[in-house]
C-alpha atoms as a printed R data frame, in Angstrom:
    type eleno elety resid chain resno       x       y       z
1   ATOM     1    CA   UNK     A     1  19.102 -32.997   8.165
2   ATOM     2    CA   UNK     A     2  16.712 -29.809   7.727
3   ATOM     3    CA   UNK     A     3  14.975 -31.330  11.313
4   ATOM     4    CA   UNK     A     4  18.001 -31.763  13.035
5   ATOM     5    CA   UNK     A     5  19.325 -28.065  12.221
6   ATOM     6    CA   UNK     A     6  15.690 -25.852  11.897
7   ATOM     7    CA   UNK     A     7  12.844 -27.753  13.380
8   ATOM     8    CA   UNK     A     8  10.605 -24.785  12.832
9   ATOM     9    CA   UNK     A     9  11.845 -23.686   9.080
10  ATOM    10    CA   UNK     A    10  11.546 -27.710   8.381
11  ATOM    11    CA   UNK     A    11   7.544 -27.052   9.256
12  ATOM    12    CA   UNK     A    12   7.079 -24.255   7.160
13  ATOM    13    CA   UNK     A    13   8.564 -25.487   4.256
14  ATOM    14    CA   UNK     A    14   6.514 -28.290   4.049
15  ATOM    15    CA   UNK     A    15   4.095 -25.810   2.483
16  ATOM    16    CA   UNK     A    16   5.975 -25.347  -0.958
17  ATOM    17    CA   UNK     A    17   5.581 -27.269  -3.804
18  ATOM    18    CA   UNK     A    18   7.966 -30.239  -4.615
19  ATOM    19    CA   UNK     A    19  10.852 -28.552  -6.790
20  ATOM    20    CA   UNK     A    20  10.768 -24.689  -4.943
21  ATOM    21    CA   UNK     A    21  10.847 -27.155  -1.663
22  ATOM    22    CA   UNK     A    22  14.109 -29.083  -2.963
23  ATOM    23    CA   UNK     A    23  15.565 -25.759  -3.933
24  ATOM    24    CA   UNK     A    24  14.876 -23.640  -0.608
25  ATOM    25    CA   UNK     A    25  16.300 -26.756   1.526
26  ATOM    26    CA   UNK     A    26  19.055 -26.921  -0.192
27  ATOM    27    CA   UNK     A    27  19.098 -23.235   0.285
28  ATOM    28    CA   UNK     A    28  18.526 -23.277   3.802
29  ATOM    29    CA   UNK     A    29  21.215 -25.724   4.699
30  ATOM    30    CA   UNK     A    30  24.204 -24.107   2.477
31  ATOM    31    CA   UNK     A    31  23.578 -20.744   4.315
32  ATOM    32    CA   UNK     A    32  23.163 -22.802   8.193
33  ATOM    33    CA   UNK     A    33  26.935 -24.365   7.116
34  ATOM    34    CA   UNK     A    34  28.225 -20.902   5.831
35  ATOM    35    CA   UNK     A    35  26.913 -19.591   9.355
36  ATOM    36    CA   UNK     A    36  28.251 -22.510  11.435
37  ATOM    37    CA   UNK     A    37  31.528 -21.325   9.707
38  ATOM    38    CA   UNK     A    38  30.965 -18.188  11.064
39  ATOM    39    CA   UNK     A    39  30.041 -18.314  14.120
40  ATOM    40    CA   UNK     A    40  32.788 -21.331  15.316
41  ATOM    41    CA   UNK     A    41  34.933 -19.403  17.682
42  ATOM    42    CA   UNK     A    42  37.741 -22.075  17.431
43  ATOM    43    CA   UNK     A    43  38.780 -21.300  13.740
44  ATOM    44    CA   UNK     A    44  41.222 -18.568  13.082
45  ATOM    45    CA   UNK     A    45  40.289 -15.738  11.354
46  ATOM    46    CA   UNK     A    46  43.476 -16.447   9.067
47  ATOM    47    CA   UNK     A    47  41.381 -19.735   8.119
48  ATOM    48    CA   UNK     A    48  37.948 -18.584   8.776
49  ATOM    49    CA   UNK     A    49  37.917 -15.599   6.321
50  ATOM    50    CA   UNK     A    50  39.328 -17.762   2.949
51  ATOM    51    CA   UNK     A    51  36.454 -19.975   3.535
52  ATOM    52    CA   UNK     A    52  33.883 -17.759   3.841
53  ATOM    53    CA   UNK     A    53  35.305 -16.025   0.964
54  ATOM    54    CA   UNK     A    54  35.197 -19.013  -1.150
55  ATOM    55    CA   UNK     A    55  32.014 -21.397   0.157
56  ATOM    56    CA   UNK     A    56  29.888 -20.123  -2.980
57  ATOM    57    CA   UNK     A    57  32.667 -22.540  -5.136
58  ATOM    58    CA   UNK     A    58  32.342 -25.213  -2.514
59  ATOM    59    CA   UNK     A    59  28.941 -25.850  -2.954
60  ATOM    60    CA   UNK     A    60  29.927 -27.311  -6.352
61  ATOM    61    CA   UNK     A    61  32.181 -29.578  -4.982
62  ATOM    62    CA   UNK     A    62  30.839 -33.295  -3.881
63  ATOM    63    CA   UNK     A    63  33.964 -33.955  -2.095
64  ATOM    64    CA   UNK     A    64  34.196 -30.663  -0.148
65  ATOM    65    CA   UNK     A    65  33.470 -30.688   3.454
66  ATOM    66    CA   UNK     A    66  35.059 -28.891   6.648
67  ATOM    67    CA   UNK     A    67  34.881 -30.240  10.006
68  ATOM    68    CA   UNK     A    68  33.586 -27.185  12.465
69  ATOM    69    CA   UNK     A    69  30.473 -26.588  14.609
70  ATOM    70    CA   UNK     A    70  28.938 -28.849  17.024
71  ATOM    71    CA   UNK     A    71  26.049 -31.129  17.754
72  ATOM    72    CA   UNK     A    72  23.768 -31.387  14.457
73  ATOM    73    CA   UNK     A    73  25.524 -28.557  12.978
74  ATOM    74    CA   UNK     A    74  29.202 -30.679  13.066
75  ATOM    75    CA   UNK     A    75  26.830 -33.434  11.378
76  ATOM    76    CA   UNK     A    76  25.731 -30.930   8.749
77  ATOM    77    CA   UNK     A    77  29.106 -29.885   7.925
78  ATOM    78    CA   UNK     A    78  30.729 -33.610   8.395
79  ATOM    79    CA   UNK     A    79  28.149 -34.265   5.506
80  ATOM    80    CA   UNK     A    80  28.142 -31.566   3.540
81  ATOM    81    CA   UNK     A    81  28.952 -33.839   0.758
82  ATOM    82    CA   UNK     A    82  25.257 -34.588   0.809
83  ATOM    83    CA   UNK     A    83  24.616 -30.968   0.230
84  ATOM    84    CA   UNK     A    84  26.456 -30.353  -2.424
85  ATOM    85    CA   UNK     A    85  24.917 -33.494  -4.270
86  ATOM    86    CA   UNK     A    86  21.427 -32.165  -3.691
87  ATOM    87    CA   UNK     A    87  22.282 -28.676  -4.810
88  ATOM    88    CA   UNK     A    88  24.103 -29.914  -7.957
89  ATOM    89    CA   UNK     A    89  20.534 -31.877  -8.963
90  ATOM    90    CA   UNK     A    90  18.861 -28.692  -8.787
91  ATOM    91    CA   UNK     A    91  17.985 -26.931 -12.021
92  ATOM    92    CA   UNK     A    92  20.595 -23.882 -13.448
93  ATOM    93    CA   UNK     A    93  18.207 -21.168 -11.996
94  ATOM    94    CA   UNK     A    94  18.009 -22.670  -8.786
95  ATOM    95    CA   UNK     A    95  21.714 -22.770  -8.566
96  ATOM    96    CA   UNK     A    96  22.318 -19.545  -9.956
97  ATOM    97    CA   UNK     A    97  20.403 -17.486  -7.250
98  ATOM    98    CA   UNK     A    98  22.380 -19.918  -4.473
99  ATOM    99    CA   UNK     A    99  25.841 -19.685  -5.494
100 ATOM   100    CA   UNK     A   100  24.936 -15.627  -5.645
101 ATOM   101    CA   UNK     A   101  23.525 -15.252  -2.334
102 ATOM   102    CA   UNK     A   102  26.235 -17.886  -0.890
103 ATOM   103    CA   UNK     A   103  28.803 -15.492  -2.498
104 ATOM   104    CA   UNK     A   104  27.560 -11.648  -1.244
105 ATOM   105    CA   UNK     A   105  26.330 -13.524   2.233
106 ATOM   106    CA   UNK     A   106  30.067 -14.996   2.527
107 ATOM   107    CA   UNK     A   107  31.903 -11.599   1.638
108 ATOM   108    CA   UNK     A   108  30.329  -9.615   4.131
109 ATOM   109    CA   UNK     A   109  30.596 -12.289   6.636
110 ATOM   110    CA   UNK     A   110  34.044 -12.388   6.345
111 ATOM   111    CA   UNK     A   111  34.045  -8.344   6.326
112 ATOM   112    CA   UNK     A   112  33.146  -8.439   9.876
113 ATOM   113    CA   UNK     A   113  35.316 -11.353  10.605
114 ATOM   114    CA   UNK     A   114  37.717  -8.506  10.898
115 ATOM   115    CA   UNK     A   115  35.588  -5.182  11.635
116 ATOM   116    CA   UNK     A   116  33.669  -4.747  14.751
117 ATOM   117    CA   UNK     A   117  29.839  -3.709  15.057
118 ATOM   118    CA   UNK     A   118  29.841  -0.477  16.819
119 ATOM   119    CA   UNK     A   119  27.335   2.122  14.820
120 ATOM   120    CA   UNK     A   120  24.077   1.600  13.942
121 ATOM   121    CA   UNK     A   121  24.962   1.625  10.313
122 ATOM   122    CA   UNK     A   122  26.832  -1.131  11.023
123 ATOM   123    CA   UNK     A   123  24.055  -3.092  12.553
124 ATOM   124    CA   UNK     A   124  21.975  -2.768   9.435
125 ATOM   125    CA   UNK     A   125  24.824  -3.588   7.317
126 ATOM   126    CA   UNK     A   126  25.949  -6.676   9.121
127 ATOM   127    CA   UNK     A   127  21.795  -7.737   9.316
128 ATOM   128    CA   UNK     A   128  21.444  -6.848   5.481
129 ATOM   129    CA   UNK     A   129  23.866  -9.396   4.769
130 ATOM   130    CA   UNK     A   130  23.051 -12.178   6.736
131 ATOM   131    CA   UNK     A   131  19.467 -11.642   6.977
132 ATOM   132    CA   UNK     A   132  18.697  -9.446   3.684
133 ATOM   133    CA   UNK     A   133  20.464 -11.541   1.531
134 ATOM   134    CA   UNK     A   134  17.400 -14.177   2.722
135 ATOM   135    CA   UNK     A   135  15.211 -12.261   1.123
136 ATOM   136    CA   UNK     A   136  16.899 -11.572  -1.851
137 ATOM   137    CA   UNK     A   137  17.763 -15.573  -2.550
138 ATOM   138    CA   UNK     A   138  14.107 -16.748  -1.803
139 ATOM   139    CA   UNK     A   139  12.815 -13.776  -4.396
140 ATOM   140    CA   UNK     A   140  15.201 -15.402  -7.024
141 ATOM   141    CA   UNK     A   141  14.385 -19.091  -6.215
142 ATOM   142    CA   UNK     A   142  10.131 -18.548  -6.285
143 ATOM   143    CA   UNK     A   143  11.057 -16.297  -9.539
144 ATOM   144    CA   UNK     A   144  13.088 -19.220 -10.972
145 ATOM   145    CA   UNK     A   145  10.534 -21.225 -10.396
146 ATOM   146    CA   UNK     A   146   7.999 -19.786 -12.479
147 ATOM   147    CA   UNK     A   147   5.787 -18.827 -10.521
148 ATOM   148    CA   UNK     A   148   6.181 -15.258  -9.021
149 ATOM   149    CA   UNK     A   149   7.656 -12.202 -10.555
150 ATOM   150    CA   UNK     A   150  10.799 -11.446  -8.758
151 ATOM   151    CA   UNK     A   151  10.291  -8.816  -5.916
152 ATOM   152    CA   UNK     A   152  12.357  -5.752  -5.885
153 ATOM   153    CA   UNK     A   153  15.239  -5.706  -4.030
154 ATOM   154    CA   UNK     A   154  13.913  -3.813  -1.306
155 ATOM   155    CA   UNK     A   155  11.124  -5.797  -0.176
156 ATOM   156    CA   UNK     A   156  12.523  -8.774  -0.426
157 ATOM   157    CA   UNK     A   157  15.751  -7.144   2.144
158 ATOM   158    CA   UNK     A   158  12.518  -6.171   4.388
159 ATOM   159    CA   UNK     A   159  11.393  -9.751   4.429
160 ATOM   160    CA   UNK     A   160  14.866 -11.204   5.295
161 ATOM   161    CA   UNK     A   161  15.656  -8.371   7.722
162 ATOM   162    CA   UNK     A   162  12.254  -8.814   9.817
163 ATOM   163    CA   UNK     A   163  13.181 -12.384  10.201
164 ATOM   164    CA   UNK     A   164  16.411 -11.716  11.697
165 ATOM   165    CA   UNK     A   165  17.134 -13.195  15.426
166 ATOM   166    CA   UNK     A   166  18.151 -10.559  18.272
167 ATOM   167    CA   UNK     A   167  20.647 -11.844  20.483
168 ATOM   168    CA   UNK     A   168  20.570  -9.446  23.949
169 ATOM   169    CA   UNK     A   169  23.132  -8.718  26.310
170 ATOM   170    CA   UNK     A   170  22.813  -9.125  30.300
171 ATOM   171    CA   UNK     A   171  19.817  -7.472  31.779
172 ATOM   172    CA   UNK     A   172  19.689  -3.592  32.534
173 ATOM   173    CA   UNK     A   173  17.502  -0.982  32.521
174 ATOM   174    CA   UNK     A   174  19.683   0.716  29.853
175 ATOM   175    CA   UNK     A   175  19.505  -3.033  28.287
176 ATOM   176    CA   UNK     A   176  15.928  -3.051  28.184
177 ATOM   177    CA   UNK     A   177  16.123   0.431  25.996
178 ATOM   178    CA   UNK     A   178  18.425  -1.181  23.538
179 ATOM   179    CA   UNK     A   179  16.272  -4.424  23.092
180 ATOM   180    CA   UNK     A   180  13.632  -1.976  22.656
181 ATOM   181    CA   UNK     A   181  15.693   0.101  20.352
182 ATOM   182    CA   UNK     A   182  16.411  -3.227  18.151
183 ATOM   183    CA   UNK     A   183  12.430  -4.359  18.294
184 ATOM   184    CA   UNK     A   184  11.510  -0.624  17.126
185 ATOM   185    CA   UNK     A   185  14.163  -0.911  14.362
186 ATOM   186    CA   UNK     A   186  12.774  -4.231  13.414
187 ATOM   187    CA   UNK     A   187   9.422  -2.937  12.917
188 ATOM   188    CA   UNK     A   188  10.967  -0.299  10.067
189 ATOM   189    CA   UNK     A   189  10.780  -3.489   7.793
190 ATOM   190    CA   UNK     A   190   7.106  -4.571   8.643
191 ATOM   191    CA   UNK     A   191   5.145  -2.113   6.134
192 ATOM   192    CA   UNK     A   192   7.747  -3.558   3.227
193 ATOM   193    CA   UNK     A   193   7.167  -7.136   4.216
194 ATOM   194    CA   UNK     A   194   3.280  -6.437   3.926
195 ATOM   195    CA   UNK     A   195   3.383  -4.895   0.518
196 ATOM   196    CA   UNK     A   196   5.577  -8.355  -0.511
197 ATOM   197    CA   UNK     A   197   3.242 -10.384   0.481
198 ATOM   198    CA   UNK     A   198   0.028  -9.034  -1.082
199 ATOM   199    CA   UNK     A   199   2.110  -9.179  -4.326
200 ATOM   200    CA   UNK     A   200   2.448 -13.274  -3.577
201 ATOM   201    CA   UNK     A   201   0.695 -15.313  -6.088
202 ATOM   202    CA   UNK     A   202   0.862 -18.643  -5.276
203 ATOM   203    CA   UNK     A   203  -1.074 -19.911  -2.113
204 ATOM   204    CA   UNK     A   204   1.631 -22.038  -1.145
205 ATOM   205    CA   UNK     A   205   4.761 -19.868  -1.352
206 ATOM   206    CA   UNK     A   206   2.105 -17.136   0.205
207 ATOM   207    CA   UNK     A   207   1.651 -19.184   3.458
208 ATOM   208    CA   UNK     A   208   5.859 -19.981   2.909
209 ATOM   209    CA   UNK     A   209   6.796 -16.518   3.919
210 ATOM   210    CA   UNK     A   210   3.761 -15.379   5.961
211 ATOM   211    CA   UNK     A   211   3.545 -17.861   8.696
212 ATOM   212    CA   UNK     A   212   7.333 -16.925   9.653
213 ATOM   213    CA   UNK     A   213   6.303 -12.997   9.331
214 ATOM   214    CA   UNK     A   214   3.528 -13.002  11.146
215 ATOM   215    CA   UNK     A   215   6.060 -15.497  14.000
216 ATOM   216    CA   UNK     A   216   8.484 -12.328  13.386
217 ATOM   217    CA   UNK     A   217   5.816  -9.736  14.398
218 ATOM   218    CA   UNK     A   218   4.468 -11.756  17.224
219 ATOM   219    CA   UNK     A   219   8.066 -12.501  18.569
220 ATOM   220    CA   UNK     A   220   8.456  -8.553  18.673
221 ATOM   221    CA   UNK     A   221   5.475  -8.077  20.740
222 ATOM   222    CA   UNK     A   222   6.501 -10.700  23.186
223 ATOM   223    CA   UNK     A   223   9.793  -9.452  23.660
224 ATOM   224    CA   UNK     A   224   9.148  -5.631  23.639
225 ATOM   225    CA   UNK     A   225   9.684  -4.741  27.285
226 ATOM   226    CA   UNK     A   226  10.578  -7.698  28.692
227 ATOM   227    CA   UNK     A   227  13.074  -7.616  30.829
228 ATOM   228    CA   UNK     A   228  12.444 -12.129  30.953
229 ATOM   229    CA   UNK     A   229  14.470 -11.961  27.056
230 ATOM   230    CA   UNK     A   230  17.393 -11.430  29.717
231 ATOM   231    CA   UNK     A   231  16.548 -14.279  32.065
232 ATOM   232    CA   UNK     A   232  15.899 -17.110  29.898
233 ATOM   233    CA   UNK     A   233  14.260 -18.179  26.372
234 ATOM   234    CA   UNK     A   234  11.237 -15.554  25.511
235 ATOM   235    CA   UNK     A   235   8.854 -17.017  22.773
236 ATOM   236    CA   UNK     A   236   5.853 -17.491  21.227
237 ATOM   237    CA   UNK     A   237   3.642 -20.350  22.988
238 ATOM   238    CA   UNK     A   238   3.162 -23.568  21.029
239 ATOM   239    CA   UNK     A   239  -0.646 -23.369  21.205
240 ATOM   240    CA   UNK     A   240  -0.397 -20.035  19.488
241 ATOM   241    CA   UNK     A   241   2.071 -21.091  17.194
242 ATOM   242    CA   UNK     A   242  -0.335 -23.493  15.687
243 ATOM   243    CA   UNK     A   243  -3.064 -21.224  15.254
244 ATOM   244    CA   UNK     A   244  -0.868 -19.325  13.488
245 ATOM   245    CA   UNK     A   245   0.181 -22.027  10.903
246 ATOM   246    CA   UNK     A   246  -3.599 -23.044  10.801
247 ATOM   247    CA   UNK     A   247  -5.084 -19.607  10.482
248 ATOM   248    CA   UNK     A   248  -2.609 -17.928   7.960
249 ATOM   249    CA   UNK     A   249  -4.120 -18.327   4.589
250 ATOM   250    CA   UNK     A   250  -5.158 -14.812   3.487
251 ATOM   251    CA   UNK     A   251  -3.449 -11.562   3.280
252 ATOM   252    CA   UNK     A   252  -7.005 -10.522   5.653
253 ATOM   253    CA   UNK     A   253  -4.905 -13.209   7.898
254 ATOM   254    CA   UNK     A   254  -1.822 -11.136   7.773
255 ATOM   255    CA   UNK     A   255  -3.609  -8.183   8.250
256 ATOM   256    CA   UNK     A   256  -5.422  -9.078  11.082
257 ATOM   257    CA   UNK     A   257  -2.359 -10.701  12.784
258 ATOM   258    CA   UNK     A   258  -0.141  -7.520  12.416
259 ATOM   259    CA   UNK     A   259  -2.714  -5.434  13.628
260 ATOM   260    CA   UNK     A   260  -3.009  -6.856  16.669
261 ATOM   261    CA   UNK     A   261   0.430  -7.700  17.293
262 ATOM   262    CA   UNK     A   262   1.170  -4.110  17.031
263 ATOM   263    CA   UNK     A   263  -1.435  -3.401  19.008
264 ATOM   264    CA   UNK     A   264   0.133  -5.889  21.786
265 ATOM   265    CA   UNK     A   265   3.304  -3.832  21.206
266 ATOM   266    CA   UNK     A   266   1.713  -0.376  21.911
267 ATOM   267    CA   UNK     A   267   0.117  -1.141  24.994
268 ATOM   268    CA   UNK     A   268   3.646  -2.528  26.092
269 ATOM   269    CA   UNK     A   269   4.889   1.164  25.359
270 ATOM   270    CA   UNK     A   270   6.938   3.150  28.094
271 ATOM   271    CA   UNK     A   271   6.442   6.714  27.794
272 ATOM   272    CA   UNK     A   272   9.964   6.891  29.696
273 ATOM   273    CA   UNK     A   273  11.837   4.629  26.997
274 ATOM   274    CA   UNK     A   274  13.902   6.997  24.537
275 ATOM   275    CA   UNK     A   275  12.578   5.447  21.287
276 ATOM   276    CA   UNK     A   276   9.072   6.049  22.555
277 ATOM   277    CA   UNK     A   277   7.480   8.319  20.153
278 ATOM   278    CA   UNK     A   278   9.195   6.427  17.146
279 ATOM   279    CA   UNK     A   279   7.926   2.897  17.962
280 ATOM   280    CA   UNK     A   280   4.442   4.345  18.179
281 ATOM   281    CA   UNK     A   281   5.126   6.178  15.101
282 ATOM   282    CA   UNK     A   282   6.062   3.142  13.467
283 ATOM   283    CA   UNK     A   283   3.156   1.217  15.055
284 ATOM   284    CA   UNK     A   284   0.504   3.627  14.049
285 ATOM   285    CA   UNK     A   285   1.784   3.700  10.395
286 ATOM   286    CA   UNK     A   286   1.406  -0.264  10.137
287 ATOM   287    CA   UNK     A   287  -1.891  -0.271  11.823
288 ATOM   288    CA   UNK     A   288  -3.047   2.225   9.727
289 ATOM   289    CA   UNK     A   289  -1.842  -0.109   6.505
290 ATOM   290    CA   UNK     A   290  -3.708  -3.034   7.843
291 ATOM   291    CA   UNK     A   291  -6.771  -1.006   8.425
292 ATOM   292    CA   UNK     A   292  -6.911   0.462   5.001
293 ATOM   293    CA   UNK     A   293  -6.842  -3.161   3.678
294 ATOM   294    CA   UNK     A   294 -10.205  -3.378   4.761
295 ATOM   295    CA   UNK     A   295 -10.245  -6.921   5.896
296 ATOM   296    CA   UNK     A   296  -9.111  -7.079   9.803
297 ATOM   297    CA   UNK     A   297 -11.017 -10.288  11.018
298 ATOM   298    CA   UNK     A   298 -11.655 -10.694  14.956
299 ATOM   299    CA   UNK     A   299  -9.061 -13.273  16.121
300 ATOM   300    CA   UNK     A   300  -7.552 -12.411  19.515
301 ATOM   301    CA   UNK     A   301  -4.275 -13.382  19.580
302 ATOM   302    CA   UNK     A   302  -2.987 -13.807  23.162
303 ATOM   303    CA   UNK     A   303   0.558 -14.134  24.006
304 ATOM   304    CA   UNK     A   304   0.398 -13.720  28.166
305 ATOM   305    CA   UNK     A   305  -2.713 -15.970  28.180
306 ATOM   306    CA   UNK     A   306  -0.769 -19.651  28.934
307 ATOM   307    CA   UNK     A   307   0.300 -17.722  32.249
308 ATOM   308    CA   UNK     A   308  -3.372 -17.298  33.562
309 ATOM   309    CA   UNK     A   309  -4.606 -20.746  32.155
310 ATOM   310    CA   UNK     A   310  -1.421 -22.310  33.968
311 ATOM   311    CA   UNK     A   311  -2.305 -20.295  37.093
312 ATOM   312    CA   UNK     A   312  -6.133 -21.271  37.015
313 ATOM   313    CA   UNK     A   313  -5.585 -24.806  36.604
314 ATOM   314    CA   UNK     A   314  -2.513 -25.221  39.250
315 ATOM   315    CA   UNK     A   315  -5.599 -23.949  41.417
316 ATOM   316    CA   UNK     A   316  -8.058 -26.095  40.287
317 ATOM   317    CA   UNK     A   317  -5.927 -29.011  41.036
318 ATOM   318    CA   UNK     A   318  -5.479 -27.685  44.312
319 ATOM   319    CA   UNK     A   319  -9.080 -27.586  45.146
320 ATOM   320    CA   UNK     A   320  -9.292 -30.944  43.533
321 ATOM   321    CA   UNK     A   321  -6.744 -32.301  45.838
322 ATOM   322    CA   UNK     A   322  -7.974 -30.512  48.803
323 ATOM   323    CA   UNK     A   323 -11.513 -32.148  48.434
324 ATOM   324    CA   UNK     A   324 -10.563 -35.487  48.082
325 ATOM   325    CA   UNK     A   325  -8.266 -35.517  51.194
326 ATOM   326    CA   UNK     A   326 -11.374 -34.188  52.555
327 ATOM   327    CA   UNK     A   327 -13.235 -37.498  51.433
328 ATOM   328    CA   UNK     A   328 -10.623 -39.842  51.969
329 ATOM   329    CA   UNK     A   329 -10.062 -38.180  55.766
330 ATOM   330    CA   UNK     A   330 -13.824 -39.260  56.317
């Protein structure tokens, strides 16, 4: 079920250890139904809100399930039954931090069931809790399992909020400023997510949450400026993706990768764009963290380089083709 719903989060999870993996599926796949509940247009608020309200008692139910969604995510909740099984085999702690997370995550959902978005404060509220709350729940599941010391409650906010997905609007110029705007806010949580991670212990949940981070940072840098986020999907190439999940095994990894990511993101810079001067603020200060760590590797991480190498071999083939009408001709 986790690789019909999260084909990428299914991936990274394979690098946990057999119980913490159990218990983040589980995890993973009670807050992707809670959001399916969410985001299905078709329910009434009237229903909608009660259920959001009250999923964190669901979960303990075998025979609950509620037909919403579509595709794999009607299939999740058509089975949620299965779920709730799984989560009820997990040990108390596991369950604990769930049903808490499931329960604040669900409250403020259903707080802007009925409440619009319009400030900025707003936006960070609305992110904390369906983004934040991430952080907080995998803190309490890798403490419950005995092998980290649970984060503070601001890091591990950082580490879910840095995650979050950014969902733009048609493309403008003034567009472009706001995506911009919501990349620059992003990068408020990067110094945080840093300090989290050099506190990991265990190599396994270490490459757990940095692989996605340094995904997060690199996804920042591709989409800063670039006005193709309104024109179709903007991501990070799978070539690059895997040298990621290959090369991430160090905090001198991490380093290295948000280094030059923000680097990427500072040549990208347009003097013009309002935020200007505070997204190179807030680049500077987490270059400056990852230089005083002492351990920046050379790696050369390329995100615009699949355009050139599609460009050179198109003309390669070209020539190719060209040459052997030539032959054939004679």
């Amino acid at each position: 079920m986790l690789q019909r719903v999260s084909r990428s989060f299914a991936l990274v999870i394979q690098q946990l250890g057999p119980d913490l993996r159990n218990a983040v599926c589980i995890f993973y796949l009670v807050l992707r139904a809670l959001d399916t509940v969410e985001d299905d247009t078709s329910i009434p608020a009237a229903v909608k809100v009660p259920i959001l309200k009250e999923f964190h008692r669901h979960i303990y139910n075998r025979d609950w399930h509620y037909s919403c969604g579509t595709k794999d995510y009607k299939l999740l909740m058509d089975k949620f039954r299965l779920v709730s099984t799984a989560f009820l085999e997990l040990g108390q702690g596991y369950q604990e931090a769930i049903e808490e997370i499931t329960r604040l995550m669900g409250a403020g959902m259903a707080k802007f069931i009925c409440k619009e978005v319009e400030t900025v404060d707003d936006y960070n509220e609305y992110c904390h809790y369906v983004a934040g709350l991430v952080g907080y729940g995998l803190s309490r599941l890798f403490h419950a399992g005995g092998t980290e010391d649970l984060a503070s409650d601001s890091l591990s906010n950082s580490m879910g909020l840095f995650l979050q997905d950014l969902k733009y609007e048609e493309n403008s110029e003034k567009a472009v400023q706001c995506l911009n705007d919501m990349v620059t806010n992003a990068l408020s949580h990067a110094e945080d997510c840093l300090q989290y991670m050099s506190a990991l212990k265990d190599h396994a949940i270490f490459r757990f949450c940095a692989i996605p981070q340094i995904m997060a940072i690199g996804t920042c840098a591709i989409c800063y400026n670039n006005v193709n986020v309104f024109r179709g999907v903007v991501k990070m190439r799978r070539g690059l993706t895997a040298r990621v999940i290959d090369e991430t095994n160090t905090m001198s990894d991490v380093y290295t990768a948000f280094y030059e990511f923000s680097s990427l993101i500072e040549s990208k810079i347009d003097n013009n764009d309002p935020n200007a001067s505070l997204t190179r603020k807030r680049v500077d200060a987490i270059k400056r963290t990852c230089k005083s760590s002492c351990s920046l590797k050379r790696r050369g991480y390329d995100l615009e380089k699949s355009k050139y190498n599609s460009m050179l071999i198109m003309v390669v083939l070209l020539l190719v083709a060209i040459v052997l009408g030539m032959i054939y001709a004679k």
